[in-house]
C-alpha positions in Angstrom: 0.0 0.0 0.0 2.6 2.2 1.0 4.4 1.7 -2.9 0.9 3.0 -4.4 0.7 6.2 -2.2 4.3 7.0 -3.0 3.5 6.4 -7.2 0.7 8.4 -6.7 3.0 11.4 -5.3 3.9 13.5 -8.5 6.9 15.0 -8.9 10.4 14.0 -7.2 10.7 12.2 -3.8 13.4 13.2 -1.4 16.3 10.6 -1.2 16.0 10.1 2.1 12.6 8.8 2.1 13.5 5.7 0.6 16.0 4.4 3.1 14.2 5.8 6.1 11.0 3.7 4.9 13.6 0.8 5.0 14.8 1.5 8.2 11.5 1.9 9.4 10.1 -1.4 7.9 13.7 -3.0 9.4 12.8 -1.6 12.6 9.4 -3.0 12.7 10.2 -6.5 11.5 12.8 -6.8 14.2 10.2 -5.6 16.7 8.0 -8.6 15.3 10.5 -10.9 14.9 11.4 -9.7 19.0 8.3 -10.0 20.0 7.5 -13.9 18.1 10.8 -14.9 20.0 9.4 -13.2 23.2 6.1 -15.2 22.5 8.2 -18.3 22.0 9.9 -18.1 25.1 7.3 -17.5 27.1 4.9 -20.2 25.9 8.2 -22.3 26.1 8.4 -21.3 29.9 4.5 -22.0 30.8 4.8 -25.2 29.1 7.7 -25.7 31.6 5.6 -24.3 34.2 2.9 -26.6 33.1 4.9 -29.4 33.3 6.4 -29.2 36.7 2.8 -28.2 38.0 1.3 -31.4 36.2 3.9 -33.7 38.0 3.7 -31.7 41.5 -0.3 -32.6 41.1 0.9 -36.3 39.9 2.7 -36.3 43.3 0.0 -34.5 45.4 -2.3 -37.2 44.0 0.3 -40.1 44.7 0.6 -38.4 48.5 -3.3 -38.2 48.3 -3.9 -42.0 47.3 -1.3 -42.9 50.6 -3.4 -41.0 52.8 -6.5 -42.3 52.0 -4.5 -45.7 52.1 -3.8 -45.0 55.7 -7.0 -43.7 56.8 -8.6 -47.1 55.0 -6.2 -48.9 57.2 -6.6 -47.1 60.4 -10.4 -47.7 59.8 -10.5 -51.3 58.7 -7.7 -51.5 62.3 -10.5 -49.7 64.4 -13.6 -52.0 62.8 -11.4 -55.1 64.2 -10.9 -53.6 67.4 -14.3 -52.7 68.0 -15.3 -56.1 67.3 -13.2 -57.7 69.7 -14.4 -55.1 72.4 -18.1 -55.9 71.3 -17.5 -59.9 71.3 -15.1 -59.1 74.7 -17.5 -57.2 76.3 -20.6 -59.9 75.3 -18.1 -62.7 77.2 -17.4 -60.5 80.1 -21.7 -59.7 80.6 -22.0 -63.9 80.1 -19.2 -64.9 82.4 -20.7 -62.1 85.1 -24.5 -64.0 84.4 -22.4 -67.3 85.4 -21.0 -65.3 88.0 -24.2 -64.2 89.9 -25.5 -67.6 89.3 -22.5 -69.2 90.6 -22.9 -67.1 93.7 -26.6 -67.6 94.2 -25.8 -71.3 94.0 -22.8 -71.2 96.6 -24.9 -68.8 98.7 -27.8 -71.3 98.8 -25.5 -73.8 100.0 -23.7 -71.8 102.4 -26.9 -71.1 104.1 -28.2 -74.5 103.9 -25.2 -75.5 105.1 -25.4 -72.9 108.2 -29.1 -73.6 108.8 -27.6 -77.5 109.0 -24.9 -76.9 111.1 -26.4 -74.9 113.6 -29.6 -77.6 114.1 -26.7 -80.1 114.5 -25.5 -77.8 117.4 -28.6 -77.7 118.8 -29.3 -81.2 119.0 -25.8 -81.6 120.0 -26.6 -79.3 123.1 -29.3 -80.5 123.9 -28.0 -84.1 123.4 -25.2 -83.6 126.0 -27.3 -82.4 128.1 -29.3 -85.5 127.9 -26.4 -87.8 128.0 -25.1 -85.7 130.9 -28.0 -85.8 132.5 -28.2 -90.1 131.9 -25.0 -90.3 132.6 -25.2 -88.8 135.6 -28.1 -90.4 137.1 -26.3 -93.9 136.1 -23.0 -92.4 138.7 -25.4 -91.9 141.2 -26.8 -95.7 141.4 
């Protein structure tokens, strides 16, 4: 476009018009070709960027899969444990039921036993005394 304005011009151009137009048009391609390389570099450095963020998020994911790894294990460790106190807990109540009924048993018996004991002293007393008594009555003939 430029080459069209300056044929249209009549008459005779200055001579430094020509090599200030190429200095001009030299001055602007290097600014473009300045500013591709620019461009270049940095989509070079976010692809850089890019990558080191995509494996830091690769890692965060690896770190997240051990977490969830340990938290699966310290669950699954506590379901166990909770089942042994449950089934623990079930034998403790039984073997306190077999307790008491142990005890009611052994108490029974202790008393029955007492109850026993004591009649035994009783007739016992009372049987020496009648013995004494016979006895003595058999000295005195």
């Amino acid at each position: 476009m430029l080459t069209i304005v300056l044929q249209a011009v009549p008459g005779s151009i200055p001579g430094w018009v020509g090599p200030t137009i190429a200095i001009s048009l030299a001055i602007v391609a290097f600014a473009c070709v300045v500013m591709f390389v620019a461009i270049g570099l940095a989509a070079l450095a976010f692809r850089r960027a890019l990558a080191s963020a995509s494996e830091q998020l690769g890692q965060l994911q690896a770190l997240v899969g051990r977490v969830r790894d340990e938290g699966d294990a310290y669950l699954a460790t506590s379901r166990r444990l909770r089942k042994r106190l449950d089934h623990g807990i079930d034998r403790v109540s039984e073997r306190a039921a077999d307790l008491d009924a142990l005890y009611e048993v052994v108490h029974d018996e202790v008393e029955d036993t007492a109850l026993h004991f004591a009649s035994v002293l009783r007739t016992a007393r009372l049987s020496t005394g009648i013995i004494g008594r016979v006895l003595r009555r058999r000295r005195r003939r």
